[in-house]
N, C-alpha and C positions, 0 to 999 in steps of 0.2 A: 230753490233751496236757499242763495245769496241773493240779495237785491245789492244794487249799486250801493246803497250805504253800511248794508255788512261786506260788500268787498272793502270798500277803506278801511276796517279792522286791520286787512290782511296785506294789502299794497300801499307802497306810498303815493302811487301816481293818482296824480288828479287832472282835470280835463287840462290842456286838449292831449295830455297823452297815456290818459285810461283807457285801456280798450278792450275790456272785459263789461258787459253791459246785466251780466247775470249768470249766477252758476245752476243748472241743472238737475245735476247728479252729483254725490261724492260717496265714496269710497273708501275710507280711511287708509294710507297708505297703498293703495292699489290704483285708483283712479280719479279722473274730474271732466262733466262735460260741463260746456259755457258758450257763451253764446255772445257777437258783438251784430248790431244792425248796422251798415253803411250805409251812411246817408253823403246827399252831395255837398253839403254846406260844412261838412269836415273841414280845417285849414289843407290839408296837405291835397286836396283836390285844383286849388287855386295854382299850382305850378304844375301838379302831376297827373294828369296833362288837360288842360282847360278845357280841350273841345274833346277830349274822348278821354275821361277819367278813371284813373286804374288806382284802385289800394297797390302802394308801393309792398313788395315783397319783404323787406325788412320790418315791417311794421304786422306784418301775420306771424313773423315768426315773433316779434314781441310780445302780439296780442298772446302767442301758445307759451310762450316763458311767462307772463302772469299769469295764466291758469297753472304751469308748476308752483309757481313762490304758493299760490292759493294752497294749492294741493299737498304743498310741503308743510308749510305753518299749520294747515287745518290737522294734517294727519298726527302732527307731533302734540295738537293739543294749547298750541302759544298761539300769540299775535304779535308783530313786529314790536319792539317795544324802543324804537331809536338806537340801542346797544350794538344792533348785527344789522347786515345786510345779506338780500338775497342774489346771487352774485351769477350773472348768465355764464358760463366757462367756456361752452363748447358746444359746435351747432354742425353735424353730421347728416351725410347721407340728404340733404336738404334739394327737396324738387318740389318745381311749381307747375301746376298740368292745366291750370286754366286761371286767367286773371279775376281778383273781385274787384267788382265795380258799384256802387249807389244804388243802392233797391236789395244789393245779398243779403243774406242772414247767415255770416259766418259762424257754423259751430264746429268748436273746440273739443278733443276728446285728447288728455293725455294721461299716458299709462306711466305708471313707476316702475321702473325695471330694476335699479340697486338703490340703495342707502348705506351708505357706507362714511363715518368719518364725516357727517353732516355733506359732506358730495350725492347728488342724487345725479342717478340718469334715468333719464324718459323717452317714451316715444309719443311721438304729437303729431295730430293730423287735424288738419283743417276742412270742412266738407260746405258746398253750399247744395241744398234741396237734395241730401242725400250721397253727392258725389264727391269725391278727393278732389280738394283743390290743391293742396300744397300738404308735404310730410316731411318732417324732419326725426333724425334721433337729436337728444339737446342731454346738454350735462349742465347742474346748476351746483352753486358753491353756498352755501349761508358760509360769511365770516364776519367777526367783529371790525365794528366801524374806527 
């Protein structure tokens, strides 16, 4: 549905810390699936950990906080336009059930649960080959910059 150059519409991150590779599905204010490929030549593999490489957990929950801003902007209809920012708040309920490593195919599935007051909460799960790797609830802010 996105390829990496309609996600820049909608994020400001650019490599090395986009981590949205393609969006899926969208749903206008209900949902968004997406999808990032791990590969080993990533920078954050170079420390974390050299002989047995794991995606850092803080970085999956990044990757599922740009599929909200995506799934925020796309549903309202805008695209970021430098004025506001999309703002991570708050990061609940958050477990990790098995690590990804270089060769997964992390997809991304996050639901909208409110909208309120430009405050959105979500729920966001992470799955590689079908399984929960990691879920969190997340709360996001859009406020001016």
């Amino acid at each position: 549905m996105l390829d990496v150059k309609e996600i820049f519409d909608y994020l400001p991150h650019r490599y090395p810390f986009l981590l949205v590779d393609r969006v899926t599905e969208f749903e206008s204010g209900v949902s968004l699936k997406a999808y990032k490929n791990v590969t080993y030549n990533e920078p954050q593999f170079t420390g974390h950990f050299p002989d047995n490489p794991i995606m850092p957990g803080v970085m999956i929950i990044e990757a599922m906080a740009q599929c909200t801003g995506i799934l925020a902007f796309k549903s309202q209809g805008v695209k970021p336009d430098g004025q506001s920012m999309y703002y991570l708040a708050a990061v609940d309920n958050c477990r990790f059930r098995k690590p990804a490593v270089p060769g997964d195919k992390l997809e991304f599935e996050v639901k909208a649960l409110t909208n309120k007051k430009g405050i959105w909460k979500f729920q966001c799960e992470t799955r590689v080959e079908g399984k929960v790797i990691a879920a969190c609830d997340m709360m996001c802010a859009e406020r001016d910059v």
